[in-house]
N, C-alpha and C positions, 0 to 999 in steps of 0.2 A: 322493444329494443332490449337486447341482455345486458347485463352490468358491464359487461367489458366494452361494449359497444358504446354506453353509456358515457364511458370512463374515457373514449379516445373521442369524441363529442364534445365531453367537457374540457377537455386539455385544449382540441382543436381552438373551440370559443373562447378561452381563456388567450391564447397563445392572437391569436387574430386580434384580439380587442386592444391587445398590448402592443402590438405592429400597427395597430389604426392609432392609438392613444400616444406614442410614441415612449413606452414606458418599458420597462424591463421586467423579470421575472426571473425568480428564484427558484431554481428547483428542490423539492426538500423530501426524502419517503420518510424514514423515521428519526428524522432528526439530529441521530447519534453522532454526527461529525459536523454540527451545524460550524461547529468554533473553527471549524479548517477550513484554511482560507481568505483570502481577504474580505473584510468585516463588508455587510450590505443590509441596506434596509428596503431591499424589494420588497414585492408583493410575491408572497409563496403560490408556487406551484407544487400542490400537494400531491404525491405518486400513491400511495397508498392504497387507494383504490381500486388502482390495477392491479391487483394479486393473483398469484399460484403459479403453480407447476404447468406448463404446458404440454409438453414431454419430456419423455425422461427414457433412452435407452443402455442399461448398464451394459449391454452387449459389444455397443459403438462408444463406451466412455462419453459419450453426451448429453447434458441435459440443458433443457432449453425452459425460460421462466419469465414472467410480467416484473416488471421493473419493482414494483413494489412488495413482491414479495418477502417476507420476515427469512432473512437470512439460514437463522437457525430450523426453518420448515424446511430449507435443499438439505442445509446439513444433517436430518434427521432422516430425510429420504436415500441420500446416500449412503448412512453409516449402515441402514437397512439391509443394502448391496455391499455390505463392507469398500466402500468405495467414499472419496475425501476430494476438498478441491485441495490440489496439490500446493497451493500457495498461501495457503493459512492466510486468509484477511481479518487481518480484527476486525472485532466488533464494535467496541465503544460504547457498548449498550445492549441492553434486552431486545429495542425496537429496529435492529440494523436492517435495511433490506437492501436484497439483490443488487440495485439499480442503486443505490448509496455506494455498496463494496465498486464498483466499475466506475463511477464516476469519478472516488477518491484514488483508486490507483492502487491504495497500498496494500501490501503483502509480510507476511510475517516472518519469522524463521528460516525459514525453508525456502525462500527466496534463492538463496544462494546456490541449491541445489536443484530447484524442481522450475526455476524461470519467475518472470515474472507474469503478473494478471494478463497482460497483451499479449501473452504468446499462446495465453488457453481461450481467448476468445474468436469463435470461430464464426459467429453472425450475428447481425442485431437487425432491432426496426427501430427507426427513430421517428420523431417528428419534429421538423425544422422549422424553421423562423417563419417561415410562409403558411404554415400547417398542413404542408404534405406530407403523407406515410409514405415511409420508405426503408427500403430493406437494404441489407447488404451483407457479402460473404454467405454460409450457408451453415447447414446443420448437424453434417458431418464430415470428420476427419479428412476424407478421400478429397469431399466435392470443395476444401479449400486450401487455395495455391497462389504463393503470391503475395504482393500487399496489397492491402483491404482495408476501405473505408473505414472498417467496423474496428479497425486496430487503433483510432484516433482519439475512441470516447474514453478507454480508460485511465485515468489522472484528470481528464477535461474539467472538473467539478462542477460541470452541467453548461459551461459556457459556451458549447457546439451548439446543440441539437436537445430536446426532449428524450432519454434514452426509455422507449416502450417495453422490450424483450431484448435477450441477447440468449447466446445459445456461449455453452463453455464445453470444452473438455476437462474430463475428470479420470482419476487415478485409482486405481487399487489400492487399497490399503496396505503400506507394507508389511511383512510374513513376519519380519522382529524390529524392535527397536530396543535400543540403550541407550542411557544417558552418564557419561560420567564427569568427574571433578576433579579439579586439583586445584590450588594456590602454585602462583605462579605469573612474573611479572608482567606486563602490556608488549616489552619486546619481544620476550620470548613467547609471549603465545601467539603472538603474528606470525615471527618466523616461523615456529610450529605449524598454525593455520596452512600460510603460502605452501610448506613443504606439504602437506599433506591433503591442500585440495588439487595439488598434481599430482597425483600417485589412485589407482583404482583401488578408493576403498568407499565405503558405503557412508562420508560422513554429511550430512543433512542439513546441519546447522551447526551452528558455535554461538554463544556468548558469555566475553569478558566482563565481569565488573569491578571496580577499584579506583583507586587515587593514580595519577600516572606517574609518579616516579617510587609507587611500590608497590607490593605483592597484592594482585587483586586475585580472585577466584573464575576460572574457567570452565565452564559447562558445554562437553558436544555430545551430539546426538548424532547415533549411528543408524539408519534406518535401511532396509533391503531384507535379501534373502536371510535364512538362516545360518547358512554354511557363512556367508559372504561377510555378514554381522560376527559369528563366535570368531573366524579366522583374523578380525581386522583388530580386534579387544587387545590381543599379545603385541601383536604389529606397533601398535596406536602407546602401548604400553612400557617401552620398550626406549622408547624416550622419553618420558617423564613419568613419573608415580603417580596415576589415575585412580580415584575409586569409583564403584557401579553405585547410580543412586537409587533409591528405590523410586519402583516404576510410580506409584502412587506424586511422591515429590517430586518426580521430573515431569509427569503430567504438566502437575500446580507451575514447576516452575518456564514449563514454556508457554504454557498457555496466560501467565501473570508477564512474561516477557511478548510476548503478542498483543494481548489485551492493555503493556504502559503500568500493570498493577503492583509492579516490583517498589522498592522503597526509595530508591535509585529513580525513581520518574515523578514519584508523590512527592508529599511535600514540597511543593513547588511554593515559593515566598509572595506578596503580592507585587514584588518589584522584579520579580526571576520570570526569564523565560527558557522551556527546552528547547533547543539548539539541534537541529539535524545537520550532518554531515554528512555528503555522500560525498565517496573517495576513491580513487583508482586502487587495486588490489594490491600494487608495490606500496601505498604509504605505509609508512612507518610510524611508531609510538608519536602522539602530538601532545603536547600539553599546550593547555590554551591558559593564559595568565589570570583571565577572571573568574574560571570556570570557581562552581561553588557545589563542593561534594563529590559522589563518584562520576564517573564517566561510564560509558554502555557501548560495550563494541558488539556490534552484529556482523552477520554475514562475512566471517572470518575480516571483520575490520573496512568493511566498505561502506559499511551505515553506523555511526556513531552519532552518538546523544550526551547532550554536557546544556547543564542548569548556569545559567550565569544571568548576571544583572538583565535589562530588557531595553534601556537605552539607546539610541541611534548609533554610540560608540563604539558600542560594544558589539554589536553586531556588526558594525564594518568590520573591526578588527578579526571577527570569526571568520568571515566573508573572506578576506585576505587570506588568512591561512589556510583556510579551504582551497583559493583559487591559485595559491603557489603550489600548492599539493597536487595540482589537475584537478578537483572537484568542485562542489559548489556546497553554498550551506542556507537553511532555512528556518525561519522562527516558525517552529511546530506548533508550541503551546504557550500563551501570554499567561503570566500572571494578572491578578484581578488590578493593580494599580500599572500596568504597563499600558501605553497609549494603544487603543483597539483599533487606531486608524494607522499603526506602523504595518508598512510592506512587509507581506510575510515571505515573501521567495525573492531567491535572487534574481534582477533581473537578468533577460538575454544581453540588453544593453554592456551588462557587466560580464559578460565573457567573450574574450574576443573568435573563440573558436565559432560563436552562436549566433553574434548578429545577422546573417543572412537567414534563421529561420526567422526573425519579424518578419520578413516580407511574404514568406510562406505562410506559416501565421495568421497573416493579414488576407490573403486571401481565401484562407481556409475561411477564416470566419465570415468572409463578405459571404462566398457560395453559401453556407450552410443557414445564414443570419443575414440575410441584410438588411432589415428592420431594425435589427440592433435588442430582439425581443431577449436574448440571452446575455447580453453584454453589462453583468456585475460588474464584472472585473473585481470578483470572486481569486480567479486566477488570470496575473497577468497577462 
C-alpha cells in the first residue's frame, strides 16, 4: 500500500472510530492557526501526512495539491512559473499547509482586488463524517460552472468534511508593481480609497495605520501592466502628495501586514484582544471608544483591526458598531489572560439579515456529518 493510500486508511479509521465512539475530531496540518477559532480540546486529526503536488499546470493556471502539503512548497513551485496564488493567504508560521490556508478562509492584501480564496477554488476531494471519498467541482477552469460543493470548505475550519486535495487557480505574476505613502487622515483616505477603487486603475491593495481622529500613514500598491502601473503614478498623484517606497520595504511591509507582523498587531496586552471588522465599502471613519493604540484599515476600509480590552463588554459594544455599520465583528486574537472559552465570531443569531442560514447550516452539516465526527464547534 503507498503512503498516500496509507494516509486515506488512516484518516478513514480514525474518522469511523470517532462516529462509532461518538467523539469529535479536530483537524489540524501544521498547526499555524490552531488559536483561530473557537477553543477545543479534540482529539487531532493530523493532515500532514498527506503531502505534495499532485499537479501542477502553468498552462491552465491550475494547480492541484494533498491537503497537507507545506504551503511555502506551492508557493516555490509557482514563483518557478512566475506565477502566485492571487490571494496572498498568510501564513502564521513556517509549517502552514495547503488544507490549513482553505480551511481558514483568509486572504491577504489583495483580497480586494483579486477576490477571495472561494472564488479560486475549483475542486476538492473530501472525506465525510461516514468516511466516504468524494469529489467535487473539477480541475480546470472551463470544466467548472456554477455553484459547487467545493466552494463551502473554505472558512469551514474543518467543521464539514476532512478536506483530502483541492485544486485552485492561480495567477501570473504581475509585469510591475509599486507601493507608495503618504500621511494623511482615516477620512480622507477612505474617501480617496472609494473614489479610486471606481476608476480603471491598477490599484491592488491599501492599508491605513493610525489613531482615528489623526494623521495615520497610508500605503497602496499598484500591481498590472507596465504602461497601466507608470500611467496611474501622476493620476493617483495628483490628489495628494504620494512617495515611491523602495521596492525592498514595501515587500517587508506587505508581507509583515499579511503575516499580523506590523507593531500595530504585536504587542498585544494579556487582557487585549484583536478585533476584526468586516464592513460594507461606504462605512466611513469609526472610532471605537476602547480601542487601545492604532487601528488597521485593509481593503480600502472593509477589514479593519483595533486592539481593545477582551471582556464580554467590550466586544458587544464592537459587535454594535460593526452591526449599525452593515458588518459584523470578530475576536481574532485573545490575549493570554482573556477567557479562551469567549465566542469568537458573531453569531448568525445576531444578524437579522442571517438567521435563515442556521437552518441551511444545519443541514449542510447533518448531510456532510451526521455522526457529529466534525462538530467542535470550532466555528459556529
Amino acid at each position: 500500500m503507498s503512503n498516500s493510500n496509507q494516509s486515506i486508511h488512516a484518516f478513514r479509521e480514525q474518522i469511523l472510530n470517532a462516529a462509532q465512539n461518538k467523539t469529535s475530531l479536530s483537524i489540524e496540518g501544521g498547526g499555524t492557526k490552531s488559536w483561530y477559532g473557537n477553543l477545543n480540546h479534540f482529539e487531532k486529526l493530523h493532515t500532514s501526512s498527506y503531502s505534495g503536488i499532485l499537479e501542477y499546470q502553468p498552462e491552465e493556471l491550475v494547480i492541484t495539491a494533498c491537503a497537507g502539503t507545506p504551503l511555502k512548497e506551492i508557493q516555490t513551485a509557482l514563483a518557478d512559473k512566475n506565477q502566485v496564488l492571487a490571494f496572498e493567504p498568510p501564513h502564521f508560521g513556517e509549517a502552514a499547509t495547503f488544507g490549513g490556508v482553505l480551511a481558514a478562509g483568509l486572504a491577504g492584501p489583495s483580497r480586494i482586488s483579486a477576490g477571495s480564496l472561494r472564488d479560486f477554488v475549483l475542486g476538492v476531494r473530501i472525506m465525510d463524517g461516514k468516511g466516504q471519498d468524494l469529489a467535487f467541482g473539477g480541475k480546470v477552469i472551463k470544466n467548472v460552472a456554477g455553484y459547487d460543493v467545493s466552494r463551502l470548505l473554505p472558512g469551514s475550519l474543518g467543521t464539514l468534511s476532512l478536506l483530502l486535495e483541492a485544486s485552485v487557480k492561480v495567477l501570473p505574476k504581475p509585469a510591475a508593481t509599486i507601493s507608495l505613502r503618504c500621511k494623511i487622515s482615516q477620512a480622507r483616505a477612505l474617501l480617496l480609497l472609494n473614489e479610486w477603487a471606481g476608476q480603471p486603475l491598477p490599484l491592488s491593495a491599501s492599508g491605513w495605520i493610525g489613531n482615528a481622529n489623526q494623521d495615520g500613514e497610508l500605503t497602496i500598491r499598484l500591481e498590472g501592466a507596465i504602461a497601466a502601473v507608470k500611467t496611474a503614478i501622476p493620476l493617483m498623484g495628483a490628489s495628494i502628495n504620494m512617495e515611491e517606497l523602495d521596492p525592498h520595504l514595501a515587500l517587508k511591509f506587505w508581507n509583515d501586514l499579511r503575516e499580523q507582523e506590523l507593531s500595530s498587531f504585536n504587542n498585544l496586552t494579556a487582557d487585549e484582544t484583536l478585533y476584526r471588522l468586516a464592513l460594507p465599502a461606504a462605512c466611513g471613519p469609526l472610532n471605537i471608544p476602547k480601542a487601545n493604540g492604532e487601528m488597521v484599515l485593509e481593503w480600502h476600509g472593509q477589514q479593519r483591526w483595533v486592539k481593545a480590552p477582551g471582556d464580554e463588554a467590550t466586544f458587544a459594544l464592537i459587535k454594535q458598531i460593526a452591526s449599525s455599520n452593515g458588518g459584523h465583528a470578530t475576536r481574532f486574537r485573545q490575549g493570554v489572560n482573556v477567557d479562551p472559552l469567549n465566542q469568537r465570531f458573531t453569531l448568525l443569531t445576531e444578524q437579522a439579515h442571517s438567521i435563515a442560514l442556521e437552518a441551511v447550516q444545519a443541514r449542510l452539516r447533518s448531510a456532510f456529518d451526521p455522526a457529529g465526527v466534525f462538530v467542535t464547534s470550532r466555528l459556529p
